[in-house]
C-alpha positions in Angstrom: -8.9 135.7 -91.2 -7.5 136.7 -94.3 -7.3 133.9 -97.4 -4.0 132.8 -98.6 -4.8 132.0 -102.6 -2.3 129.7 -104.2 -2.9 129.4 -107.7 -1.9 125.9 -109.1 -2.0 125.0 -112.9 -1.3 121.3 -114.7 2.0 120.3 -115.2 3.0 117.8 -117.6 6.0 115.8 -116.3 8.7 114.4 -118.7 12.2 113.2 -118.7 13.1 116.7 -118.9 13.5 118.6 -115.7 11.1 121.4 -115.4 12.5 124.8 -116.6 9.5 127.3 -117.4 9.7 131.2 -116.9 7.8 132.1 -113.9 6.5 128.9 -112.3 7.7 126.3 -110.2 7.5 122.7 -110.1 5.3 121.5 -107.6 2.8 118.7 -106.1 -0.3 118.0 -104.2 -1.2 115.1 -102.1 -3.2 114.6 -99.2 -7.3 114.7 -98.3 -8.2 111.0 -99.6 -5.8 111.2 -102.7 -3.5 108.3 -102.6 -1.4 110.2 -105.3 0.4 113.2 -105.3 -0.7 115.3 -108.2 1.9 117.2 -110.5 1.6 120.9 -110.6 3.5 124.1 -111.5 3.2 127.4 -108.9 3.5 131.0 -109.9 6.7 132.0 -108.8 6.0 135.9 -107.7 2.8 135.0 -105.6 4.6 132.3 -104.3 7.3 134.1 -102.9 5.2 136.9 -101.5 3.1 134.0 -99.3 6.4 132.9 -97.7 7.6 136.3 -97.5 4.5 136.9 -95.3 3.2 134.0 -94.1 6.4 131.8 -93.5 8.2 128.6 -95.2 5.0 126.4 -93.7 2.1 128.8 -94.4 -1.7 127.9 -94.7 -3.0 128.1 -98.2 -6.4 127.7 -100.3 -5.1 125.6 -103.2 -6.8 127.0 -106.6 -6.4 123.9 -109.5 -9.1 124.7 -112.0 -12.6 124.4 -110.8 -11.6 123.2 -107.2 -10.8 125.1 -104.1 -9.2 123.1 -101.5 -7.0 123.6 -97.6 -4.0 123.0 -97.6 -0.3 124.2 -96.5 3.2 124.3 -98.1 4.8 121.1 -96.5 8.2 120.6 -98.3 10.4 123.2 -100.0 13.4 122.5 -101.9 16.6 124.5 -103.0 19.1 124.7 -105.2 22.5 124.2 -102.8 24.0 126.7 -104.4 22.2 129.8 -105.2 19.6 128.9 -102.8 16.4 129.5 -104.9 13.4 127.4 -105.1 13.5 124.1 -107.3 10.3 122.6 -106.0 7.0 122.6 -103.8 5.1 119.9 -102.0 1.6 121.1 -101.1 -0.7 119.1 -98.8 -4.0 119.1 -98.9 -6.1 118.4 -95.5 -9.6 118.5 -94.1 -10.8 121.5 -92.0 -11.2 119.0 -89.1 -7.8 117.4 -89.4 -5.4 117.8 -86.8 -2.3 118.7 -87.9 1.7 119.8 -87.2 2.5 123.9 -88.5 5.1 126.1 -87.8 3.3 129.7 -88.0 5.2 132.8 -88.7 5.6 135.9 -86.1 4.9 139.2 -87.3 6.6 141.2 -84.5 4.7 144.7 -84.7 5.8 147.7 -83.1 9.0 147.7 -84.0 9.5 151.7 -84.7 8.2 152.8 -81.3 11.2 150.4 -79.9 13.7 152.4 -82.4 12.5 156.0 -80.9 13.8 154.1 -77.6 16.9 153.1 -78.7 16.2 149.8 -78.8 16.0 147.0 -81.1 14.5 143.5 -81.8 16.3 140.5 -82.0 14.8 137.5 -83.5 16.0 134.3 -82.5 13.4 131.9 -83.7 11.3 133.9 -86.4 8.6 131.0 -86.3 6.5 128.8 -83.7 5.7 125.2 -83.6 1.9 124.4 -83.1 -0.4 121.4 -83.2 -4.4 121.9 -84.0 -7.1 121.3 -86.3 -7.1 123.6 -89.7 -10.7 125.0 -89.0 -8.7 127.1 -86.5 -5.9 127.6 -87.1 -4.1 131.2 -88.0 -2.1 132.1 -91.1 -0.1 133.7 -88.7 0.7 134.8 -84.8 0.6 138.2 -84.3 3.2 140.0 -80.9 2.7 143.6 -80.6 6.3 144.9 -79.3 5.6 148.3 -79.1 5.9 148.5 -75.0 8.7 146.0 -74.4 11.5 147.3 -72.6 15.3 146.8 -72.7 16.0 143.0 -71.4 12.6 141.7 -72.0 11.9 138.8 -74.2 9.1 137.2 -76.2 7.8 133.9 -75.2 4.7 131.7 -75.2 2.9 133.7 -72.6 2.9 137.0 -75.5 1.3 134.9 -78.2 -2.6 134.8 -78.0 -3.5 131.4 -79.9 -7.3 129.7 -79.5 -7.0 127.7 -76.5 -7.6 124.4 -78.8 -4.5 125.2 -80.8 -1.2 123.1 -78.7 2.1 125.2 -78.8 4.9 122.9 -79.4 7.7 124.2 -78.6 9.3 124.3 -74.9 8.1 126.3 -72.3 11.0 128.0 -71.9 11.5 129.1 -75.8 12.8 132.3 -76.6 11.5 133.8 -79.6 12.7 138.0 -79.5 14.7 139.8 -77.4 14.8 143.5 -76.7 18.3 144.8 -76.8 19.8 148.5 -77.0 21.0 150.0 -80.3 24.8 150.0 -80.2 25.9 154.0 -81.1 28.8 153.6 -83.4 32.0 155.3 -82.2 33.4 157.9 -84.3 37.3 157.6 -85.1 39.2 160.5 -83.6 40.4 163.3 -86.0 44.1 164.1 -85.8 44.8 167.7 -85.6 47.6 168.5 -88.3 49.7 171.3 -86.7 52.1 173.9 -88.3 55.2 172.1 -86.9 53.9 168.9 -88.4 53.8 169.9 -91.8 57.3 169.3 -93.5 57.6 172.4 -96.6 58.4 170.6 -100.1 61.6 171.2 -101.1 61.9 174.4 -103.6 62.5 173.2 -107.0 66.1 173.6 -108.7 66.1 176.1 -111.5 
């Protein structure tokens, strides 16, 4: 299972609000701590892990010496342009249960395009319930054989049977549709009668 490295360095709070080329304002909390502690996050790896791994992904927290589990809990935006103001990380034993929603990496996707098909997403992410130990960074569906009309659902996920999926039975996640072939606009043909001669210039 591949490691998710989250680098996390000391940030000094202030009446100021946190404006620092590169990072992002964060905290930890969680595993015995009773407070959270104040943090900045590179801002490039950062986006990569959520890229990849989803808005909820599993992480080893890097702070100076220490190595610890955890998994982005909170994210916040700005309501406008929609880029990240601020992380909450928390921090959790290997044996605690806990509440994730992992990301899908639908793979195959090229073999359904040399089909003329296509995948629709409707729910890009799944909700589980488990112990850390176990769980994935990730769920893995391999779409490569679907058909058109066939869907992804909890029977195409292959999670460790201790690892609870959440979400109802009946949840959708992808759909297999056909590509839609864009209808070209007809030509007009520009006859000999159509075409009015330009008056001859007076001399």
């Amino acid at each position: 299972m591949e490691q998710v490295i989250l680098n996390a360095f000391e940030r000094v709070t202030g009446n100021k609000k946190f404006n620092e080329d590169g990072f992002i304002a964060g905290v930890m909390y969680g595993e015995g701590s009773t407070e959270a502690t104040s943090v900045k996050f590179e801002l490039v790896p950062l986006r990569k892990i959520l890229g990849k791994h989803g808005s909820n992904a599993k992480v080893v927290v890097k702070y100076g010496e220490d190595e610890k589990i955890g998994f982005i809990k909170e994210i916040q935006r700005h309501p406008v342009s929609a880029k990240i103001t601020h992380i909450d990380v928390q921090l959790v034993s290997k044996d605690q249960e806990i509440k994730l929603q992992l990301h899908i990496a639908f793979n195959g996707e090229e073999a359904l395009v040399s089909k003329r098909l296509q995948l629709q997403v409707q729910k890009p992410e799944i909700d589980v319930l488990g112990k850390m130990a176990i769980m994935p960074d990730a769920v893995s569906v391999d779409i490569s054989e679907k058909e058109f009309g066939d869907t992804i659902t909890i029977k195409d996920f292959d999670l460790n049977s201790e690892i609870k999926i959440t979400d109802d039975e009946d949840q959708v996640y992808a759909s297999i549709t056909q590509i839609k072939e864009q209808e070209e606009e007809p030509v007009e043909e520009v006859t000999e009668e159509a075409v009015v001669a330009e008056p001859e210039a007076k001399e």
